[in-house]
N, C-alpha and C positions, 0 to 999 in steps of 0.2 A: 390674153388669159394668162392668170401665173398663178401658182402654186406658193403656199406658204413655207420657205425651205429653200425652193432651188430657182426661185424667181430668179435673177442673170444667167443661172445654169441653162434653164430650158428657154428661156432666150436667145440663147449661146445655138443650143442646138437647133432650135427654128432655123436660126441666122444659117448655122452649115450646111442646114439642107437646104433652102431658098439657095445658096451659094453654090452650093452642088446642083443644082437644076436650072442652073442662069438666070434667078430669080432676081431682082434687086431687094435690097434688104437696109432696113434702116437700126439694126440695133449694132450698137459699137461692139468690137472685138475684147472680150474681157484682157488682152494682152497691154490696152493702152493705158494702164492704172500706171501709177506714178509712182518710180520705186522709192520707197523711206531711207533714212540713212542710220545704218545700224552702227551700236559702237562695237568696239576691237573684243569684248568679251563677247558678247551676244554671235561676234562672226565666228569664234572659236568654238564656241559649244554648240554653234547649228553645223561648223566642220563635222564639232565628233561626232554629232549626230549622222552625218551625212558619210562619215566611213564606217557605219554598220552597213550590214548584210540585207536585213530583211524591218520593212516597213507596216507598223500598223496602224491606222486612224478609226476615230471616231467623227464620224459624219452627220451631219442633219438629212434627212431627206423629206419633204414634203410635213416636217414637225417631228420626225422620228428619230432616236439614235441610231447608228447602226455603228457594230466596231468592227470592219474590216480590215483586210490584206489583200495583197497583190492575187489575183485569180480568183478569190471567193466570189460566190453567188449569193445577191442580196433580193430577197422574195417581197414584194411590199404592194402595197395597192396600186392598181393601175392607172398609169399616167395615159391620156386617151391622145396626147399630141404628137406622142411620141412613134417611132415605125420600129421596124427589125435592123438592126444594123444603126440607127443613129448612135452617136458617142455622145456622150455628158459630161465639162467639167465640174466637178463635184468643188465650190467653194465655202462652203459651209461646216467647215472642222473645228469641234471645239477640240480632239487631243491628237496630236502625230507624236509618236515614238518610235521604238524600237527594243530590244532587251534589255538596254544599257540606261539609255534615254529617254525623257519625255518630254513633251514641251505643251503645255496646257494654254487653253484662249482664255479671255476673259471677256466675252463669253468668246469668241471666236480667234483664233488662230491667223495672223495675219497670210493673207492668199498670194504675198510675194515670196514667202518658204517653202512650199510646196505643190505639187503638181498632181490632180489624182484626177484619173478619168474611168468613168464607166461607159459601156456598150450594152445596148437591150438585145438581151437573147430571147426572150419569147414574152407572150402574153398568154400565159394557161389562165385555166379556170381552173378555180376550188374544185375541192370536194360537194357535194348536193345535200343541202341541207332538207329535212322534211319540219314545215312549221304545220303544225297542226292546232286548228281553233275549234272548240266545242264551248257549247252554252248548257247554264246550266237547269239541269231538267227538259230539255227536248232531247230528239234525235237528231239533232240537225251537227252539222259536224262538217268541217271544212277542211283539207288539205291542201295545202301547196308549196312549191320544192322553190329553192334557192340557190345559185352558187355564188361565192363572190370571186370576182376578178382581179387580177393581177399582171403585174408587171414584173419580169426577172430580168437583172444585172448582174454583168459580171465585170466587175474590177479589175481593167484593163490594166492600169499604172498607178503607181504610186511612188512620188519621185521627191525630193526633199533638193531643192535649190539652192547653188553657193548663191552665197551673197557677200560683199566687200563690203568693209570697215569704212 
């Protein structure tokens, strides 16, 4: 099963927990990609970018933007594969910056520059919605309650990668 957004991510994380429970597992390590070779300008300005302080991206998840940092919590619809505690690498960045810095994908941001991971902290439920159906000119009248479900992350790391010329 995969998701439109993090299909290799929740892959990734099937794969860790199959791996964590001495499962055998057939999906490859997102670490075996093959690194590119950048030129001498490009390794300089992902340097400068990499001697700032503080990291923020814009991420895909499941089709959605989302623009985090390092510790935020990201609330979105619920992933049902996913447990408490599993990690997700998050490879689907169209922007990484920082205050000084940005580096934009077209559409996506090459996943050999940066490193971002999320951890599921809970699966709440919404607030209760009340749908109520009436027709018109009887008494007849129907209610019934709703929540919707969710999955919360929190943005573990967000790490920006040397890379050589």
């Amino acid at each position: 099963m995969s998701f439109a957004g993090i299909g290799r991510t929740l892959t990734h994380a099937i794969a860790v927990r199959a791996a964590a429970r001495g499962l055998s597992s057939t999906a490859a390590p997102l670490s075996q990609a093959a690194a590119p070779k950048w030129s001498a300008s490009t390794a300089s300005l992902v340097g400068r970018l990499r001697d700032q302080q503080k990291y923020y991206a814009t991420v895909v998840i499941k089709g959605r933007p989302f623009t985090v940092a390092q510790n935020d919590i990201v609330v979105m619809d619920r992933i049902k594969d996913l447990e408490l505690g599993d990690s997700l690498a998050l490879d689907q960045v169209t922007e990484l910056g920082s205050l000084d810095y940005t580096i934009k994908g077209q559409p996506f941001v090459d996943p050999a520059l940066y490193r971002i991971e999320a951890t599921v902290i809970e699966h709440p439920d919404g607030k209760q919605f009340t749908v109520t159906k009436k027709k018109q000119r009887t008494a007849g009248q129907k209610t019934t309650y709703h929540r919707n479900h969710h999955t919360m992350l929190r943005i573990s790391l967000i790490d920006v990668n040397a890379i050589q010329s």
